[in-house]
MIMAR-735219 format. One line per field, with one value per residue (C-alpha): residue number from 1; chain; x, y, z. Coordinates in steps of 0.1 Angstrom, whole numbers, plus 2048, in hexadecimal, padded with zeros to 3 digits. Layout:
# residues N
k = NUM|...
c = A|...
east = X|...
north = Y|...
up = Z|...
***
This chain:
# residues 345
k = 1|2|3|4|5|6|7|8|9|10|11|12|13|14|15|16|17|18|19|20|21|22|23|24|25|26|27|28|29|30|31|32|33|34|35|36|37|38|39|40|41|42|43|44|45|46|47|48|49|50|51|52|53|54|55|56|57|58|59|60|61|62|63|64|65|66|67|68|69|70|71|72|73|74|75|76|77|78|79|80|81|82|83|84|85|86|87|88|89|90|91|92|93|94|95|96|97|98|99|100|101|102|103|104|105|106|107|108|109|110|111|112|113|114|115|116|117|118|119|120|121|122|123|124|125|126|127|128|129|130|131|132|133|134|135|136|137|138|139|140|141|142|143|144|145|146|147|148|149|150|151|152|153|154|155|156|157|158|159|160|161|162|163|164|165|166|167|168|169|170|171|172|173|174|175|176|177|178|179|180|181|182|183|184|185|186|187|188|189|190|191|192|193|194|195|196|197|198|199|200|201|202|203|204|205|206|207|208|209|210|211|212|213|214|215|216|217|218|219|220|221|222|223|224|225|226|227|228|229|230|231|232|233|234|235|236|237|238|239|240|241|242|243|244|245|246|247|248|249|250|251|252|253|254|255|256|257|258|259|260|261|262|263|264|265|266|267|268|269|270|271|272|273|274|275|276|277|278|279|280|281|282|283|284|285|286|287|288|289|290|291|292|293|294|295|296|297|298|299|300|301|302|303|304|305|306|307|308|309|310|311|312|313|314|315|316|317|318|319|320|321|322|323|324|325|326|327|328|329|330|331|332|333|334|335|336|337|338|339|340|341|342|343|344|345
c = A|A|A|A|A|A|A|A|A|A|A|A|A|A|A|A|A|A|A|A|A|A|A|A|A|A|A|A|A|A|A|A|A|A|A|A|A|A|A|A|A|A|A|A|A|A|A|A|A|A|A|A|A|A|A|A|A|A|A|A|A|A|A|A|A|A|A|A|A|A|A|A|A|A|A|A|A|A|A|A|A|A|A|A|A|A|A|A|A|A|A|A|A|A|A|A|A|A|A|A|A|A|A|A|A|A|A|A|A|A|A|A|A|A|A|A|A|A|A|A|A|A|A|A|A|A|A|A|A|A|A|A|A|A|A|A|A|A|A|A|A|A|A|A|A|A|A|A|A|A|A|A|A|A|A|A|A|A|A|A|A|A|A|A|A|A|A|A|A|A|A|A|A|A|A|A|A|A|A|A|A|A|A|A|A|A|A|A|A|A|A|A|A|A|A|A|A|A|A|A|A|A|A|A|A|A|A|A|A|A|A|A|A|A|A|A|A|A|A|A|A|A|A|A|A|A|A|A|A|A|A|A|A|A|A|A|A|A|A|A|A|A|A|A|A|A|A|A|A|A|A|A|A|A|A|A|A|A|A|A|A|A|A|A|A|A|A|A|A|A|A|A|A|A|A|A|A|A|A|A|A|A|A|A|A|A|A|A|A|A|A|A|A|A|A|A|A|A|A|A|A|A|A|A|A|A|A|A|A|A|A|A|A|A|A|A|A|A|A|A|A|A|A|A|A|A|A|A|A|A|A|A|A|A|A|A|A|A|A|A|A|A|A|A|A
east = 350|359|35C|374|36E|347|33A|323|2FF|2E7|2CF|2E8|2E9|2C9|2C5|2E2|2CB|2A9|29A|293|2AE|29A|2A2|2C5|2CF|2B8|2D1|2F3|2E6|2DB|2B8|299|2A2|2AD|2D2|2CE|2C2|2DD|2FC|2EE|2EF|30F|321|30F|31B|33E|33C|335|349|32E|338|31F|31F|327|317|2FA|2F3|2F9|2E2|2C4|2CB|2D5|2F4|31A|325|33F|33B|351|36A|377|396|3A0|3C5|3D4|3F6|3E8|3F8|3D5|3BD|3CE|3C8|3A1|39C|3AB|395|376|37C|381|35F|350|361|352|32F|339|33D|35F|36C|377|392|39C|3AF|3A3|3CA|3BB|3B1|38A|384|395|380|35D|36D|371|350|33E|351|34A|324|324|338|315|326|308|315|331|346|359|372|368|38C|36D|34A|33E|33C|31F|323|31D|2FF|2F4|307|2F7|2D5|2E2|2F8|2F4|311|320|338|355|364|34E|32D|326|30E|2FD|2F6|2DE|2F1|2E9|2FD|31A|336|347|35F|358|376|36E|370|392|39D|392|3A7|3C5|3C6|3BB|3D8|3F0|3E7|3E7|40D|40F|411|405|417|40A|40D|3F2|3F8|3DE|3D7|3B9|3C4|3BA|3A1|38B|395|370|375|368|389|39A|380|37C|3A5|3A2|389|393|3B4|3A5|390|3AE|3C7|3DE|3ED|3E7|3F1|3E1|3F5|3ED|407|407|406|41E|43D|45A|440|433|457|463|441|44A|46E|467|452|46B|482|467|45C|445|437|454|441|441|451|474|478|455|45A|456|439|440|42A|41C|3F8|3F6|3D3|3E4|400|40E|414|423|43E|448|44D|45E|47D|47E|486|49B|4B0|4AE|4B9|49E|490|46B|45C|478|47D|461|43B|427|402|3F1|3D2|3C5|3E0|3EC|401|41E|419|420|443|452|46A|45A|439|422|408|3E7|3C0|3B4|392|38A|394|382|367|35F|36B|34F|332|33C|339|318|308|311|305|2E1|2DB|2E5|2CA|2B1|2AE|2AD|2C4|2BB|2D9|2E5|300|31C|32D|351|361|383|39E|3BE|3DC|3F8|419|43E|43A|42D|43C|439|44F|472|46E
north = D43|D29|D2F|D12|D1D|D15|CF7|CFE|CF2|CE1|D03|D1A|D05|D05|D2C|D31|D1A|D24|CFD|CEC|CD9|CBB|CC3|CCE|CAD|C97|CAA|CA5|C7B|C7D|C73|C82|CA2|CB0|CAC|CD4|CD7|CBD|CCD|CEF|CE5|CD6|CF5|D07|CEA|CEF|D15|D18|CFD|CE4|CC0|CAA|C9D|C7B|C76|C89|C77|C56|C61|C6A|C4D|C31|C2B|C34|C2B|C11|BEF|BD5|BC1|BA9|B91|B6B|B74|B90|B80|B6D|B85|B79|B84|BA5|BA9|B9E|BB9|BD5|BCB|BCC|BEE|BFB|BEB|BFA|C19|C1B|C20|C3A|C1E|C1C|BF8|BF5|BD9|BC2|BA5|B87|B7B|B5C|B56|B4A|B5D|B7C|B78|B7D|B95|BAA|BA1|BAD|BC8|BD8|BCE|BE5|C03|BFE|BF4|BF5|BD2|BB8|BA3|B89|B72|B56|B43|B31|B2D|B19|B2C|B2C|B59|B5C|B5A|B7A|B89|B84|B8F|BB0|BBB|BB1|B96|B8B|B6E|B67|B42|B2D|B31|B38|B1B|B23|B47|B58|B72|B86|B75|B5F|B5D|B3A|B2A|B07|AF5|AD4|ADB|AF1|AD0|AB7|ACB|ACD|AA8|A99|AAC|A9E|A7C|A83|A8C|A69|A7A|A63|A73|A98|AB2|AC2|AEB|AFD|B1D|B0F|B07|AED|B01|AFE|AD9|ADA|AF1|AE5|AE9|AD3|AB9|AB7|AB0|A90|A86|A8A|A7B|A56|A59|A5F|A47|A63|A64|A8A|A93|AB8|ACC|AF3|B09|B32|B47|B61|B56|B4E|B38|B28|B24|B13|AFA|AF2|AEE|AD3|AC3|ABE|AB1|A98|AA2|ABB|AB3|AA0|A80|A75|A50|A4D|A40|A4C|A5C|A7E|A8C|A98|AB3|AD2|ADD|AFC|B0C|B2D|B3D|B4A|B2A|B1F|B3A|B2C|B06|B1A|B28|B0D|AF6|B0F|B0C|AE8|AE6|AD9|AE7|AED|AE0|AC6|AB7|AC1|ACB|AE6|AF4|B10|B19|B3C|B4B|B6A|B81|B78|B51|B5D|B68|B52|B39|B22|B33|B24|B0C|B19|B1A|B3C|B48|B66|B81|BA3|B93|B83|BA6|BB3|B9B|B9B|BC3|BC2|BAA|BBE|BDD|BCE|BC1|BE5|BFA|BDB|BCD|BAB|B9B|B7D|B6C|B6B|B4E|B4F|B31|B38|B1F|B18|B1A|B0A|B19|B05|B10|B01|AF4|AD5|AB8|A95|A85|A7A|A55
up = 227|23D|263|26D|293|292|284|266|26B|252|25A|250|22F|22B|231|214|1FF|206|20C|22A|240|238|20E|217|22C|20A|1F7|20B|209|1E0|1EA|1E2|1D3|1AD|19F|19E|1BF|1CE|1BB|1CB|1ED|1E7|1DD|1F3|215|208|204|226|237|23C|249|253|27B|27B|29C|296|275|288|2A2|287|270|28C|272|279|256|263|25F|275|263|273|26D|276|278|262|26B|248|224|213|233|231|20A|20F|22F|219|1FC|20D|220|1FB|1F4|20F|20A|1E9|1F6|213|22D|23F|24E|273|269|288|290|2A1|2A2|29D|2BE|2BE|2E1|2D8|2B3|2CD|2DF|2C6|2B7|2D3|2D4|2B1|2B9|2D9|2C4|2AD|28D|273|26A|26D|253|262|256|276|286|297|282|29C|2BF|2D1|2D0|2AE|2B4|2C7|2B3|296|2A7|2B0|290|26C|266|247|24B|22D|22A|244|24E|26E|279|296|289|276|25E|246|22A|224|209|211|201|1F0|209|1FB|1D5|1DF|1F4|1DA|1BF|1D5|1DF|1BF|1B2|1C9|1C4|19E|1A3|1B4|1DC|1F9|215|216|235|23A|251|25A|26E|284|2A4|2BC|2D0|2AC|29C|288|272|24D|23E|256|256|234|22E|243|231|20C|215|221|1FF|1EC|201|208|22D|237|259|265|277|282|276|284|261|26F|257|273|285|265|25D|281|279|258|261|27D|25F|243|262|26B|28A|28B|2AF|2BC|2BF|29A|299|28F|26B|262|23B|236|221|1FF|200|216|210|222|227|222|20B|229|239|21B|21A|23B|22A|20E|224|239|217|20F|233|230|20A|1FA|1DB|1DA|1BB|1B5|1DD|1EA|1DC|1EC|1E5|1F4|1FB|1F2|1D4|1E9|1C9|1DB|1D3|1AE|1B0|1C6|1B8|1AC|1AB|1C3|1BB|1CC|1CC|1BF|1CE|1C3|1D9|1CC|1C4|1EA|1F4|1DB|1E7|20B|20C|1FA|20D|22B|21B|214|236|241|229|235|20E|202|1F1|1D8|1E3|203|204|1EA|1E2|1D7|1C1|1C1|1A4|1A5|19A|191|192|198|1BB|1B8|1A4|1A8|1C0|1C3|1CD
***
């Protein structure tokens, strides 16, 4: 019978058993021991009431079952869906995610880095606002790190799922100029505390080899802000400094669905039609891309299965076993919808 005033030990288990506390806590784990022998301890552990200490199995095994999850800016619909489908990854093999939120803010992203380091996280999957900080380092030495979309370079981690950012910016743009656009906006979430990320330099770049004029501009992923940003965009001054008479683009590439909800109503305030007055791509297919009208045009990457790859890398460095691959390339595939068209010139 279960005494739910006293905590049941692993001895008094093992006395309603007859083995060892040694066999009894093999059993509990699967390891070591007979399927016989393991469902018996089983019945017997729940007979009686038994649940396992966490801190006293965190103490014996140096583990604490959590791993450290850690997001750019969850203010971005896509980041949320990838957080949620890694702590059911982890989940899956008895580990539990510690999800936090950078907010997008590079300093607050080491903060909270640190932070989960110190609470001994048995490892740390982050989604970096800033790959390139000089902290990621330490990090990296102290706690297993597995970093999803950009590497971080002056770290070593224990394995990498990026995303191929110039195949995804090659498709958009050669896209674009199929549809016969050479004035294209380019939003994106990094801010100017982090200009070098790969994405960002990579757009400049594709755009001289293409001939299209791209201006860059960060855009906040929370939907009003995106929407206040793309607003002073379709009005021709998104920074107030823009010169007088200078055309328009004729299309948004957002580097995130969320941003491009924001150009979405602020077409819809200034009565343009998307897809007929106005072309707009996205960057990472969020569900909700597919139901808009039009749908939205964006790059699929592969959500569950960098959520997949990301929590089993994690999980290897954790148990201490090598992995054959430890950097995942993810290539991206480009969904095209209603929202862009070629232009009206």
């Amino acid at each position: 019978m279960a005494r739910p005033n006293k905590r049941t030990t692993l001895r008094e288990v093992a006395e309603a058993t007859g083995l060892s506390t040694a066999a009894v806590s093999y059993a509990l784990r699967g390891k070591h021991v007979s399927k016989e022998t393991e469902e018996r301890v089983r019945k017997a552990a729940a007979d009686l009431g038994y649940e396992a200490d966490p801190i006293a199995r965190a103490l014996a095994s140096g583990r604490t079952s959590t791993v450290g999850v850690l997001a750019g800016d969850l203010q971005d619909l896509w980041q949320q869906q990838l957080m949620a489908a890694i702590g059911r990854e982890l989940l899956a093999g008895d580990r539990y995610a510690l999800i936090l939120d950078a907010g997008g803010d590079p300093e607050r992203e080491l903060t909270l880095a640190k932070q989960l380091r110190d609470q001994r996280v048995d490892g740390l999957l982050v989604s970096p606002v800033d790959p390139s900080a000089e902290g990621w380092s330490k990090i990296a030495d102290a706690v297993p790190v597995v970093s999803i979309g950009d590497a971080l370079s002056r770290a070593r981690t224990a394995g990498e799922v990026l995303f191929d950012n110039r195949a995804g910016i090659d498709a958009v743009l050669d896209y674009l100029r199929g549809l016969g656009h050479h004035r294209v906006t380019v939003l994106t979430p990094t801010g100017p505390s982090t200009p070098d990320r790969p994405a960002d330099v990579y757009v400049r770049e594709a755009a001289d080899r293409l001939g299209i004029e791209a201006e860059v501009l960060p855009c906040p992923q929370e939907l009003d802000a995106a929407t206040a940003m793309a607003r002073r965009v379709l009005a021709n001054s998104p920074d107030g400094r823009r010169p007088a008479g200078l055309a328009p683009p004729t299309a948004v590439f957002c580097f995130s669905d969320s941003i491009a909800y924001g150009v979405y109503a602020a077409a819809a305030e200034a009565s343009l039609t998307v897809g007929r007055d106005l072309s707009v791509v996205g960057f990472d297919d969020h569900p909700v891309s597919r139901v808009l009208t039009p749908p939205l045009t964006s790059v699929d990457w592969g959500l569950a299965a960098i959520a997949k790859e990301a929590a089993r890398l994690a999980v290897a460095a954790i148990e201490g076993r090598r992995v054959r691959r430890k950097r995942i390339l993810c290539a991206p595939r480009l969904s095209e919808r209603g929202s862009a068209v070629a232009p009206r010139e």
